[in-house]
C-alpha positions as semicolon CSV with decimal commas, in nm:
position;residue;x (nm);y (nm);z (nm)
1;X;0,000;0,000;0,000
2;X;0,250;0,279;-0,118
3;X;0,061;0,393;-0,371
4;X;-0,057;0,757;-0,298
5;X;-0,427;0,842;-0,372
6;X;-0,501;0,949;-0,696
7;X;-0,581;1,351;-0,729
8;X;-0,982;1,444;-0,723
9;X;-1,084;1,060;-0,610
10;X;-1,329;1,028;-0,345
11;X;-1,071;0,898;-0,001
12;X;-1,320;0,662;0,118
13;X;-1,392;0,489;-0,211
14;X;-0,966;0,452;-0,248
15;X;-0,956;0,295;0,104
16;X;-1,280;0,058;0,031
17;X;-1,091;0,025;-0,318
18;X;-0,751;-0,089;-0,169
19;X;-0,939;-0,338;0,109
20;X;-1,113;-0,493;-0,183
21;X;-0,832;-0,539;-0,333
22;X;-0,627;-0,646;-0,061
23;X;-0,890;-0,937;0,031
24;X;-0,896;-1,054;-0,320
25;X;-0,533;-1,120;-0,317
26;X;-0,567;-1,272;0,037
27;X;-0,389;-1,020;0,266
28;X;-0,685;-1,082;0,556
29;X;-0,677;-1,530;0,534
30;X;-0,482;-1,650;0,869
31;X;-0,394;-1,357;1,018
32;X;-0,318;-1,397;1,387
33;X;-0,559;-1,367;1,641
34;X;-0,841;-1,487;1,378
35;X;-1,121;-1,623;1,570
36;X;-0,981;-1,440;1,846
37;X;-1,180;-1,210;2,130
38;X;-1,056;-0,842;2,080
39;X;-0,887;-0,666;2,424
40;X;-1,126;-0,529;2,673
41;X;-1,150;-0,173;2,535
42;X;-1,197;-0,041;2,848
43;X;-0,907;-0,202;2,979
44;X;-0,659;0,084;3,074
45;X;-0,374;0,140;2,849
46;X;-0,099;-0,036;2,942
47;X;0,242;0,088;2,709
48;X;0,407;-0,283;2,790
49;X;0,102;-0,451;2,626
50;X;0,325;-0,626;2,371
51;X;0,628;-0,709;2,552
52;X;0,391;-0,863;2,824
53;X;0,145;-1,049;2,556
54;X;0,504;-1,181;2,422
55;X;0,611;-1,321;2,746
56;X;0,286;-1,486;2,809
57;X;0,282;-1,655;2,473
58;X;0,612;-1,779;2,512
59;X;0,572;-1,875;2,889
60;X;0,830;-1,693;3,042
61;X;0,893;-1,451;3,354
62;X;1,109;-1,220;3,486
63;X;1,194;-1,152;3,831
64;X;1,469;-0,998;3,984
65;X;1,748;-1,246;4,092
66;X;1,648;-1,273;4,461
67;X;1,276;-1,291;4,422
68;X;1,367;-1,548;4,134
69;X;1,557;-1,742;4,398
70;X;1,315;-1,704;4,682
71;X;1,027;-1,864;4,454
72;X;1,268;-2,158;4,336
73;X;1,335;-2,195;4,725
74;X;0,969;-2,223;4,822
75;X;0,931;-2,419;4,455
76;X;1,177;-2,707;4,622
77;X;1,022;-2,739;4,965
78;X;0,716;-2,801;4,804
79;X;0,904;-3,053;4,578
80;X;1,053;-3,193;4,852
81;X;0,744;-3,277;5,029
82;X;0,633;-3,467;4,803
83;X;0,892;-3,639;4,722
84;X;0,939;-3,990;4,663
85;X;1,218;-4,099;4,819
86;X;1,474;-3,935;5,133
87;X;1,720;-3,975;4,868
88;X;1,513;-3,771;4,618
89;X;1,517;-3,497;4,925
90;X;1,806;-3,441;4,979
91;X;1,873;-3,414;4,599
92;X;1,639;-3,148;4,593
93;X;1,752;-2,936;4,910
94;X;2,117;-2,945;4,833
95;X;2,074;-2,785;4,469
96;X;1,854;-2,498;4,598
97;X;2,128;-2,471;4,903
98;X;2,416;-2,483;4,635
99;X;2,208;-2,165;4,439
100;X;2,171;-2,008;4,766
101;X;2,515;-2,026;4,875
102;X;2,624;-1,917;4,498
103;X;2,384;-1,602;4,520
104;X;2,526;-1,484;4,893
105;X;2,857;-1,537;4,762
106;X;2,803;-1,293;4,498
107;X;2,507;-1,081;4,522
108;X;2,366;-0,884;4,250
109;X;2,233;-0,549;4,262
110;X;1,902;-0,557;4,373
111;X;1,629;-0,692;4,697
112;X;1,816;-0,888;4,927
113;X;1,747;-1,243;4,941
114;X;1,631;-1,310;5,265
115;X;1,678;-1,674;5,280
116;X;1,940;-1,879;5,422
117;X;2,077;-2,243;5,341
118;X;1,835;-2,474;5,485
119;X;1,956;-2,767;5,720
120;X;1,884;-3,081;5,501
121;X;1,894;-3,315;5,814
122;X;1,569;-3,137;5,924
123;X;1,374;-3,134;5,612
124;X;1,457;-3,528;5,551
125;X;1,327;-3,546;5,939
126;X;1,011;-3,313;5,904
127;X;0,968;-3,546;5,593
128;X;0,988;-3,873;5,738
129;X;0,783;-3,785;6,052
130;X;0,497;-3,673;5,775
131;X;0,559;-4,003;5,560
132;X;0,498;-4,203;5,889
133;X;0,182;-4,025;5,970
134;X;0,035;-4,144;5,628
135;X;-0,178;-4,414;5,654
């Protein structure tokens, strides 16, 4: 559509004129969204729309560093507890200790962390005492 309107022609007939032709060729089949709801127009504008509508399609998050770790830290004990085996535990704890240690080592700018290493011994006990109060 670089073409420039021709002199004395009506400007809605040359827009209705290039959308005719436009759909004729096929410029409109499969576009994305088709089928799609359109935003809530009331919705307040939001000048990140596309960057976050790009992160939600492609699943992803940020966070800074020590919220990032936090979550993964609350992310294991819940892994933990359900874990099947003491074994499988202690896998778990260690590698969130190991980040933890690696992030107090060398903080980046930022929130501080506000977690410490936890004690393994105790999680593998809290774990068993819950995995003998199963039926």
């Amino acid at each position: 559509m670089t073409e420039r309107k021709p002199a004395g022609m009506n400007f809605e007939s040359w827009v209705d004129k290039q959308i005719r032709e436009a759909t004729e060729r096929g410029a409109f089949d499969n576009l994305p969204g088709l089928g799609k709801p359109l935003r809530d127009p009331n919705a307040p504008y939001d000048e990140l729309w596309w960057i976050k509508g790009k992160m939600e399609r492609e699943n992803l998050s940020w966070l800074p560093p020590a919220l990032a770790l936090r979550k993964e830290a609350e992310d294991a004990l819940t892994e933990a507890s359900a874990a099947y085996s003491e074994r499988r535990v202690r896998e778990i704890m260690e590698a969130v200790n190991e980040s933890i240690r690696s992030f107090l080592a060398h903080p980046p700018p930022g929130p501080v962390l506000g977690v410490k290493p936890f004690d393994v011994d105790e999680i593998v006990r809290d774990w068993r005492a819950r995995r003998s109060a199963q039926p």
